[in-house]
N, C-alpha and C positions, 0 to 999 in steps of 0.2 A: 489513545486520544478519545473523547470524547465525541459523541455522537454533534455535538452543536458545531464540534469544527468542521467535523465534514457536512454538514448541513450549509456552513457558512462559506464553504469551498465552493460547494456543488453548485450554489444560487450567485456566488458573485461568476463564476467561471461560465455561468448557461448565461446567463447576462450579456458578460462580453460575447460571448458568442453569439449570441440573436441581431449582434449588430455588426455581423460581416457581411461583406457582399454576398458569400452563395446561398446566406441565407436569405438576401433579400433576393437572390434569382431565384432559390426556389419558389420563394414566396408566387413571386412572377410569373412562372411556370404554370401556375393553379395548383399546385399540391393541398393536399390539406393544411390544417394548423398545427395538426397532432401530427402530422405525418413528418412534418419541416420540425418540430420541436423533439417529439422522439427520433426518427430515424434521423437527422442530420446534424441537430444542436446541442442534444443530450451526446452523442456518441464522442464529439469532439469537447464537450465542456467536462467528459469525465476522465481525461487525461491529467489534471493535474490531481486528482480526488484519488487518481490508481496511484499516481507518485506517491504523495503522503501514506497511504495503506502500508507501500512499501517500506517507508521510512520507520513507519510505527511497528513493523516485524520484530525489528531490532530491538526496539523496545519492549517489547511484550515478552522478549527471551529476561528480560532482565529485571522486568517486574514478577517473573517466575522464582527468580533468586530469592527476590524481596517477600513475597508473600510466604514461600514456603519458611520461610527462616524465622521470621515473627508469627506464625500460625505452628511453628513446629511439624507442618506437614514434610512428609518424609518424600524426597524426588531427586531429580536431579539438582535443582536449586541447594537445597541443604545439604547433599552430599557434595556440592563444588565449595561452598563453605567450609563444612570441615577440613576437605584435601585443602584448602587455605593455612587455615587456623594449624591444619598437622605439616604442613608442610610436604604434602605428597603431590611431588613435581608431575609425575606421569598421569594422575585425573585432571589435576588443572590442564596441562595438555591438551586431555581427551576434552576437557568441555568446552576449551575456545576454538577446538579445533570442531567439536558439533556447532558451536555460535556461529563458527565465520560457516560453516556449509549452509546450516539454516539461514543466513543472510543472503548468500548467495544463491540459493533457490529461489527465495523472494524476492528478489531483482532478477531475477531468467525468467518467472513468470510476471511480473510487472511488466517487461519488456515483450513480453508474446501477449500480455493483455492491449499494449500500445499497439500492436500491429492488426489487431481484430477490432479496437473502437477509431483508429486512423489510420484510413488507405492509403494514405499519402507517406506513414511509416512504416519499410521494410526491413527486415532481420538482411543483414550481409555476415 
């Protein structure tokens, strides 16, 4: 993904957020402006901005395919190509079986990123 979408994520999502109530009790409170916008607005408007990161993981494994294969760059991407092309059942295997771990990493830590920017989400 492109840097303009999470820019476009970040600013529509701190938006709605600046116009919820605790933000306007802290406001009330006397907190600062910086204080209510970073410590309370930013933390909860960067939940949906961790989502997409995590989605775009997935991607990124698969734009490794692409790039290595029309670059000739020699990796994991070209060698799961080949085990395609020859038909070697056992590396294809090995590499959706590395995709789905690396995906599943990045959603165990997107999920522990949810629980450190909103205290209101707990890991069970």
């Amino acid at each position: 993904m492109s840097a303009a979408v999470y820019s476009r994520l970040s600013r529509s999502s701190l938006l709605e957020t600046l116009g919820e109530d605790y933000i306007r009790t802290a406001r009330a409170k006397g907190l600062a402006e910086r204080r209510v916008v970073l410590g309370h607005a930013m933390r909860s408007a960067l939940t949906p901005v961790v989502s997409q990161l995590g989605i775009d993981v997935g991607t990124l494994l698969g734009g490794v395919v692409v790039v290595e294969t029309v670059f000739g760059i020699g990796g994991i991407g070209q060698d799961s190509v080949e085990a395609i092309d020859q038909g070697n059942l056992p590396l294809i295997i090995g590499f959706v079986l590395a995709a789905a771990v690396f995906v599943i990493v990045a959603n165990i830590l997107v999920d522990i990123a949810y629980t450190l920017l909103d205290p209101r989400v707990r890991l069970s």
